[in-house]
C-alpha positions as CSV (number, residue, x, y, z in Angstrom):
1,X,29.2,110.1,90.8
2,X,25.8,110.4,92.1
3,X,26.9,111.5,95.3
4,X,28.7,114.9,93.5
5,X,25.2,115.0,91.3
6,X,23.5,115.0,94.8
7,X,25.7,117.8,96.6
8,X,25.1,119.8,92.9
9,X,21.1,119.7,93.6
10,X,21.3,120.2,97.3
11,X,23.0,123.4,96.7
12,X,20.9,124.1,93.6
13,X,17.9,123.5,95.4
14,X,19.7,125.5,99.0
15,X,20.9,128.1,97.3
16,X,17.6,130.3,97.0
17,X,17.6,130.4,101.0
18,X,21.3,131.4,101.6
19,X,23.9,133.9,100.3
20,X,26.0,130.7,98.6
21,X,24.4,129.0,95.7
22,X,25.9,127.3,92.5
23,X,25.0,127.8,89.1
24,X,24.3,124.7,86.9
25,X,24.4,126.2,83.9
26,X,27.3,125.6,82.2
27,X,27.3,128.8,79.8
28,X,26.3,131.2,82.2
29,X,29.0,130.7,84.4
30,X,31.2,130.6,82.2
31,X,32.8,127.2,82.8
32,X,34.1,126.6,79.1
33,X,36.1,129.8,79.6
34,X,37.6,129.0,83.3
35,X,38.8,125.8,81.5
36,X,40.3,127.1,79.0
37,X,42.1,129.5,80.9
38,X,43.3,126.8,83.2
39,X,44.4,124.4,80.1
40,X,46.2,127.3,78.3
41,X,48.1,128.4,81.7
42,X,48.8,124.5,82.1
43,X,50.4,124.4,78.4
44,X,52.1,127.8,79.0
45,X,53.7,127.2,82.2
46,X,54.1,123.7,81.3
47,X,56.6,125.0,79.0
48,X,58.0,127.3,81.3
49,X,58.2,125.2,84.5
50,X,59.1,122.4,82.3
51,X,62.2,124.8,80.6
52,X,63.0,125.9,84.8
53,X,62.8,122.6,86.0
54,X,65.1,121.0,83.7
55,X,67.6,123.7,83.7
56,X,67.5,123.1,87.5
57,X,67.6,119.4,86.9
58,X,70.9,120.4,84.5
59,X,72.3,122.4,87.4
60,X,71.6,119.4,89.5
61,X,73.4,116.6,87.6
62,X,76.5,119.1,86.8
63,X,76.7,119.8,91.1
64,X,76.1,115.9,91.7
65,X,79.1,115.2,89.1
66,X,81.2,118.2,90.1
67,X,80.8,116.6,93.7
68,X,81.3,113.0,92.0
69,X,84.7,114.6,91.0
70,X,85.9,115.8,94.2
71,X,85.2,113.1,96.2
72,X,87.3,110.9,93.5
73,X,89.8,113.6,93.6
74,X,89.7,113.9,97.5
75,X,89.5,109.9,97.4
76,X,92.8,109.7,95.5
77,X,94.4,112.4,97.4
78,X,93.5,110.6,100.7
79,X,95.2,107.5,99.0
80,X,98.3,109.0,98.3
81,X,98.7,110.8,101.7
82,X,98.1,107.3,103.2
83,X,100.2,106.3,101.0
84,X,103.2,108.9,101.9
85,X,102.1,108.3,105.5
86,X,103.2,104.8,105.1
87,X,106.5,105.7,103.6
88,X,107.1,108.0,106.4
89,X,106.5,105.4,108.8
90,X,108.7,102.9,107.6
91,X,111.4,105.9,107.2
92,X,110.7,107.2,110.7
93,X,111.3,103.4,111.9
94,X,114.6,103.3,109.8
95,X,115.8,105.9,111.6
96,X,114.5,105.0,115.0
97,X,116.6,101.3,114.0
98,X,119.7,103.7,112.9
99,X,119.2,105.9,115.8
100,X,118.7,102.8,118.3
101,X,122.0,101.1,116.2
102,X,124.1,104.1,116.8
103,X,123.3,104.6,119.9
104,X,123.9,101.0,121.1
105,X,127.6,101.1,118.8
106,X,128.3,104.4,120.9
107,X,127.4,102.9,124.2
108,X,130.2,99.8,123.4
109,X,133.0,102.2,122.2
110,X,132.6,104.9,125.2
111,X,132.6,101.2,127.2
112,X,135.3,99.8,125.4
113,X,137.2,103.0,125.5
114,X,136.8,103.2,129.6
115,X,138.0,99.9,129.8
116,X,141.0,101.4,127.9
117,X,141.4,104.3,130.5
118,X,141.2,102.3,133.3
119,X,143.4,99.6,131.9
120,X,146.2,103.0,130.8
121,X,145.5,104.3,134.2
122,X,145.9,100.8,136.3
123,X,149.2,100.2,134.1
124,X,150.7,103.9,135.0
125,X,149.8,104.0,138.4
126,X,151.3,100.3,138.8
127,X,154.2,102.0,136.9
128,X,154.7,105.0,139.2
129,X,154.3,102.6,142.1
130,X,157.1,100.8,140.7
131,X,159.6,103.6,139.7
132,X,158.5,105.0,143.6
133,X,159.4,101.8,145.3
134,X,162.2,101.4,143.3
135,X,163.4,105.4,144.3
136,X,162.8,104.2,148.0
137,X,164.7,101.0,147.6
138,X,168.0,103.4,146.4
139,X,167.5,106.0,148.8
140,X,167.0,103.1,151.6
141,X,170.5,101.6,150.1
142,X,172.0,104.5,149.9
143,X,171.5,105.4,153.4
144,X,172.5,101.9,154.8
145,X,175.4,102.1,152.0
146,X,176.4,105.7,154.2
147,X,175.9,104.6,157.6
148,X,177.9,101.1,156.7
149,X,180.4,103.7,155.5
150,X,180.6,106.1,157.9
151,X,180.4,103.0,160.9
152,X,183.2,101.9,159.3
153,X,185.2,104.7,158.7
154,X,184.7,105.0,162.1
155,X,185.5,101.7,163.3
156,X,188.5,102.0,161.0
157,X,189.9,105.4,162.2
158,X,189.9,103.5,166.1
159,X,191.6,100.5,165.1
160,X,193.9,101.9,162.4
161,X,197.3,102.4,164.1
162,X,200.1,104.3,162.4
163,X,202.1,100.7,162.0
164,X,198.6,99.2,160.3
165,X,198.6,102.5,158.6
166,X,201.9,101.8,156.5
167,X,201.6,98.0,156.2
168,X,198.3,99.4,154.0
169,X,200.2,102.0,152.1
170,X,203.6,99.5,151.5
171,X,201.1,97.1,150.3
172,X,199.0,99.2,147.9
173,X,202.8,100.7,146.7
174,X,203.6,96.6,145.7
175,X,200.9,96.1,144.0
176,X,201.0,99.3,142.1
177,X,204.6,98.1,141.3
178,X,203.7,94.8,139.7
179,X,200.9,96.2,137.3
180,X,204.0,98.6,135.9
């Protein structure tokens, strides 16, 4: 305090050899009054900053709990998409289970079905070797069956003399004539 006293007098004291001086009289330069004005602009715009700040504060606490809302509503739509994300997954791994179940029952029935084909197809084509083998077996018969004939006819028609020739045919007549 008696440092400011001290800067009051050197100015006091300094101000009649320079342009800046300060008056200590109270009442003359008009002090009172400069106080007043400050104390009544205080109380005035005390009100009015006071009225501002706390409808700013109001706007404030209605953002932060408009905000507060969202994010719970954001919160509890992020927990029901994780939620339905889940249940997707376990559907999508249902159907990858179905999908891999089918796939393997297809794999066994086109097996089990070639195994049928090959087992039709072996049987036929043992079948058609069969009825062929048994085709050349006649045709093979039947052409020793012609050649025995025709040797024979042959050998026949040499040795058969007329006298041989009617021994046959008075034979054949006798027998005829028993059966009767």
């Amino acid at each position: 305090m008696n440092n400011m006293i001290r800067i009051f007098t050197i100015f006091a004291n300094d101000s009649h050899h320079s342009g800046i001086s300060l008056n200590s009289n109270f009442l003359e330069a008009n002090v009172i009054n400069i106080l007043l004005l400050l104390f009544g602009l205080i109380y005035v715009l005390k009100q009015f900053l006071g009225s501002a700040l706390l409808v700013r504060q109001n706007k404030v606490l209605s953002a932060i709990q408009e905000a507060e809302e969202r994010l719970q509503q954001a919160n509890l739509r992020l927990e029901e998409s994780e939620k339905q994300l889940a249940q997707t997954q376990v559907v999508i791994k249902q159907i990858e289970e179905e999908a891999s179940l089918t796939a393997q029952k297809v794999r066994e029935s086109i097996l089990a079905q070639g195994k049928l084909d090959i087992e039709r197809l072996t049987s036929a084509s043992k079948a058609t070797l069969s009825i062929a083998e048994n085709q050349v077996r006649q045709e093979i018969q039947q052409q020793i069956i012609t050649l025995a004939i025709s040797k024979v006819t042959a050998q026949l028609q040499n040795q058969i003399t007329p006298v041989i020739q009617s021994k046959i045919i008075d034979y054949s007549i006798m027998q005829l004539g028993e059966k009767i």
